[in-house]
FITOR-894237 format. One record per residue (C-alpha): residue number from 1; z, x negated, y negated. Coordinates in pm, whole numbers, always signed. Example, Ala and Ser with C-alpha at 12.3 -4.5 7.8 and 13.67 -1.06 7.14 Angstrom:
2
R  tordren       w       u       v
R        1    +780   -1230    +450
R        2    +714   -1367    +106
***
This chain:
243
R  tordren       w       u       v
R        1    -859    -528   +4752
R        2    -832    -453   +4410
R        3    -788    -810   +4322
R        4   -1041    -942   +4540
R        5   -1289    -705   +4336
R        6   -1119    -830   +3990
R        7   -1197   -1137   +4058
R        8   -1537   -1101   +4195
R        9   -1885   -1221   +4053
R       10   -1922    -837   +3950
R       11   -1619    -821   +3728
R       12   -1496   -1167   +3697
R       13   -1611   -1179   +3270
R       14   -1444    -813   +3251
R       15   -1161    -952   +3377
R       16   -1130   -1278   +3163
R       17   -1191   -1051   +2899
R       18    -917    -816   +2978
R       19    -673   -1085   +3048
R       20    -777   -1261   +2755
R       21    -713    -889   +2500
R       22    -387    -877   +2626
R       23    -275   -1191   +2552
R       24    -384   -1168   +2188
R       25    -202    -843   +2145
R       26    +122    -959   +2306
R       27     +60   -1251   +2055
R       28     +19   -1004   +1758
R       29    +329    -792   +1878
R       30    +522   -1158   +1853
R       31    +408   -1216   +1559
R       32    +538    -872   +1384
R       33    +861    -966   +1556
R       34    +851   -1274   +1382
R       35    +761   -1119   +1068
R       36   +1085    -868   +1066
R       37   +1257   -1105   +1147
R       38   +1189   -1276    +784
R       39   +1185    -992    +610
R       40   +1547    -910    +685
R       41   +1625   -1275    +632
R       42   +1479   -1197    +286
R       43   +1622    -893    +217
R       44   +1987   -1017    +371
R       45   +1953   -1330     +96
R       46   +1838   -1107    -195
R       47   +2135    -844    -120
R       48   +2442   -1115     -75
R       49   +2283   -1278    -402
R       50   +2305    -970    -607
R       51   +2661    -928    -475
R       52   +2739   -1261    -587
R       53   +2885   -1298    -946
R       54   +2674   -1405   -1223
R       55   +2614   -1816   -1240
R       56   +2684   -1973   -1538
R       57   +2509   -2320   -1517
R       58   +2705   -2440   -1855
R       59   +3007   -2404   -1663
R       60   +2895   -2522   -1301
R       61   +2557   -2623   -1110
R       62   +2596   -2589    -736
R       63   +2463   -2851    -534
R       64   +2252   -2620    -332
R       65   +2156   -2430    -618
R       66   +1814   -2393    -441
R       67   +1946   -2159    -181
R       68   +2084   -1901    -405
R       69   +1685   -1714    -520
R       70   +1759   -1390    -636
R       71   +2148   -1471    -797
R       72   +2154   -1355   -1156
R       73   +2219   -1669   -1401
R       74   +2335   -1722   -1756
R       75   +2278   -2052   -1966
R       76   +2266   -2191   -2313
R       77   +2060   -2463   -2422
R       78   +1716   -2585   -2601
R       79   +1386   -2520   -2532
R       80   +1136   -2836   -2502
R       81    +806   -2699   -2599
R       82    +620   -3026   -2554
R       83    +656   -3032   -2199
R       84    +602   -2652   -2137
R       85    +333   -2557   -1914
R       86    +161   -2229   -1823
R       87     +60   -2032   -1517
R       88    -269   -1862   -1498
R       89    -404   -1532   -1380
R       90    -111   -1342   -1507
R       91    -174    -985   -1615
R       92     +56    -717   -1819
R       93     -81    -378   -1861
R       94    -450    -502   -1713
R       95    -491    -742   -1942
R       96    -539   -1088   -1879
R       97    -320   -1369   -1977
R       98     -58   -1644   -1907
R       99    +306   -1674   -1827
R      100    +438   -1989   -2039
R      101    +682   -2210   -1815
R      102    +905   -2383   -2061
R      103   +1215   -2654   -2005
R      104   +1482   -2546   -2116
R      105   +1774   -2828   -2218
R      106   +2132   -2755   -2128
R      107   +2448   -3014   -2069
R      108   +2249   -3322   -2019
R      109   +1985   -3131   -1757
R      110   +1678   -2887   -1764
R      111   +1582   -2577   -1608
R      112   +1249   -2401   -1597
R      113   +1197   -2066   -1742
R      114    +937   -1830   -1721
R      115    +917   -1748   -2076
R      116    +679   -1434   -2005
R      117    +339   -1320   -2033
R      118    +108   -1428   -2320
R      119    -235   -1298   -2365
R      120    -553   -1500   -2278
R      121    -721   -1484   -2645
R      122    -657   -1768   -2862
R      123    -428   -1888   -2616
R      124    -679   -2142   -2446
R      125    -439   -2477   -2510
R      126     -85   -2602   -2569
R      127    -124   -2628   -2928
R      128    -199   -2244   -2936
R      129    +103   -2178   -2756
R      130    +332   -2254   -3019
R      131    +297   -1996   -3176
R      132    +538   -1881   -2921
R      133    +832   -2139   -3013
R      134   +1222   -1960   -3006
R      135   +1385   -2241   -3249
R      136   +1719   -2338   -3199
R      137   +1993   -2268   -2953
R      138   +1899   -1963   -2705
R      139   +2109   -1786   -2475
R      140   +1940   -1599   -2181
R      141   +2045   -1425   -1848
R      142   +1806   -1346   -1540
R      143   +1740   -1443   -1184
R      144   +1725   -1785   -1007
R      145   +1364   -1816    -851
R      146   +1237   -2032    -641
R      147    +920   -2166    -707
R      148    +610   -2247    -453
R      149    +313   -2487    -453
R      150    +178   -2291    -160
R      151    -108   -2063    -316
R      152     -93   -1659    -216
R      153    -368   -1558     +16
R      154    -683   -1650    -171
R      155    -538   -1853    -397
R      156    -634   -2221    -559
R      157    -389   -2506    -490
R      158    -355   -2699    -814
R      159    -552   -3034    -821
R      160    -265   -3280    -946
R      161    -377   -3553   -1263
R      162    -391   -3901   -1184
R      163     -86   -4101   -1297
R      164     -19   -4081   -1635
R      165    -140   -3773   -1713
R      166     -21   -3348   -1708
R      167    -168   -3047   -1637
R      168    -104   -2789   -1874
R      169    -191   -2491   -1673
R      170    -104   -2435   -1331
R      171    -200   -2176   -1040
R      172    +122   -2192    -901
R      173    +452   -2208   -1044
R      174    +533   -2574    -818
R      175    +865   -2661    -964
R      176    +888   -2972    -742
R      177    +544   -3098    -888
R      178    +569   -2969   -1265
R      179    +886   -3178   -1235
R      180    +720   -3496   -1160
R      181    +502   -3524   -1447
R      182    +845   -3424   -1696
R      183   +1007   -3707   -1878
R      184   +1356   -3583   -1748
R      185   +1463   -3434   -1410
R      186   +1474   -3053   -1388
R      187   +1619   -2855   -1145
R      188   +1466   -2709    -820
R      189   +1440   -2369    -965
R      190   +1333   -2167   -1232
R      191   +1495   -1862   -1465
R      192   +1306   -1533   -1473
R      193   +1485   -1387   -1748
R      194   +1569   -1005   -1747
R      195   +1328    -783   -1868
R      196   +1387    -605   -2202
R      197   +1197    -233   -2196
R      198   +1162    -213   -2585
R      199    +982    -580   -2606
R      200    +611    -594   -2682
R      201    +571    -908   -2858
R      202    +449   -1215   -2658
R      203    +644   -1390   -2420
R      204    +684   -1079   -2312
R      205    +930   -1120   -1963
R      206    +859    -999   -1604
R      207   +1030    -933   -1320
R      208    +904    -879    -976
R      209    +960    -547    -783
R      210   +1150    -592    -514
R      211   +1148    -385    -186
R      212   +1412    -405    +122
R      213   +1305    -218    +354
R      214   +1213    -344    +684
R      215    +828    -240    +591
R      216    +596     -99    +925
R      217    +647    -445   +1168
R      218    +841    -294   +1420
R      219    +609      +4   +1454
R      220    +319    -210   +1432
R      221    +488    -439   +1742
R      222    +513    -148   +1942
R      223    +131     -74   +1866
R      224     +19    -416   +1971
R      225    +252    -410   +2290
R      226    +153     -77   +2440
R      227    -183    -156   +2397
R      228    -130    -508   +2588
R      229     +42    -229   +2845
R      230    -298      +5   +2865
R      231    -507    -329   +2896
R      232    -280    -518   +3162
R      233    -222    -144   +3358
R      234    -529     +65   +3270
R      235    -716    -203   +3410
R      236    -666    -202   +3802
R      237    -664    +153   +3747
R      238   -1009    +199   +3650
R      239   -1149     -52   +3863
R      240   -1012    +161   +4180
R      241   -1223    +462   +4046
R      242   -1561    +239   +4059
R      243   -1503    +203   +4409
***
């Protein structure tokens, strides 16, 4: 009876509507499932890297270098500031600037490294940058990163140059892309080096804050799910009082 009335001319577009609200919140519940699920990945590859000892790349460059983000990383070498780059809409202490993205020349190879923040005054081209220039033979530790030509939510992908020519400032820090317009291969990461607290001259270094904790996914999967429940059950329930 009760289905009969479900799926009757009175309440057939309640029902499809009903039917149709609990399959998007099953759907959402999934997808905070999925979503812990990657967060745990992430936190799992962040904790076994900072387990791991430090990398020297002078001494060794793994082949899969690109799966170890997060692994703290020594080198020595030269930095190229022809070819460095920089990233826009960085901020340090509200103010508006740029992080400068500079190769960095080691044992016949390069690496990027994210030099720091510079502000956004008198800053506007490469030649301004080099200022900026460390001379000579450098030495720094930090983080292996990972970097993304996927914009954040919002963001601007970067409109690549025809052949033949660079783009000096970037919206995302795309290692695989910077790379292509470089006179020499570099590798697929970068070096955030580690933050010193008493530096506050320009490139001044950053370092992201990093969480692991499983964040609110599970509870928000249970939210989605029991109200699929009061949708799917409530339902029939109420229909049987109309009668």
């Amino acid at each position: 009876m009760i289905l009969k009335k479900m799926f009757g001319r009175g309440w057939l577009i309640a029902t499809l509507l009903v039917f149709t609200g609990t399959a998007i919140c099953i759907r959402l519940g999934i997808w905070q499932l999925d979503r812990l699920e990657l967060r745990r990945a992430f936190n799992a590859q962040v904790e076994s890297m900072r387990a791991a000892d430090m990398l020297d790349l002078n001494q060794d460059i793994p082949v899969d270098i690109a799966s170890m983000e997060w692994r703290a990383v020594t080198v020595t070498g030269e930095y190229d500031f022809e070819n460095q780059t920089a990233l826009r809409n960085q901020y340090y202490s509200d103010q508006y600037g740029y992080h400068l993205i500079t190769p960095l020349l080691f044992n016949g190879t390069a690496v990027l490294v994210d030099r720091g923040w510079i502000p956004a005054d008198g800053n506007a081209s490469p030649a301004d940058w080099r200022k900026y220039d460390e001379a000579g033979q450098v030495t720094l530790t930090g983080q292996i990163r990972l970097g993304s030509g996927k914009p954040a939510f919002g963001g601007v992908a970067d409109a690549l140059p025809e052949a033949g020519q660079t783009l000096a400032v970037w919206n995302n820090l795309d290692v695989a892309n910077i790379s292509k317009q470089n006179p020499y291969p570099l590798l697929p990461v970068y070096i955030q080096p580690n933050v010193d607290e008493t530096d506050s001259e320009p490139p001044i270094a950053y370092q992201p804050v990093v969480e692991l904790t499983e964040g609110s996914h599970f509870g928000y999967a249970l939210q989605w799910f029991t109200f699929a429940v009061i949708l799917f059950v409530g339902y029939p329930f109420y229909l049987k009082k109309q009668e």
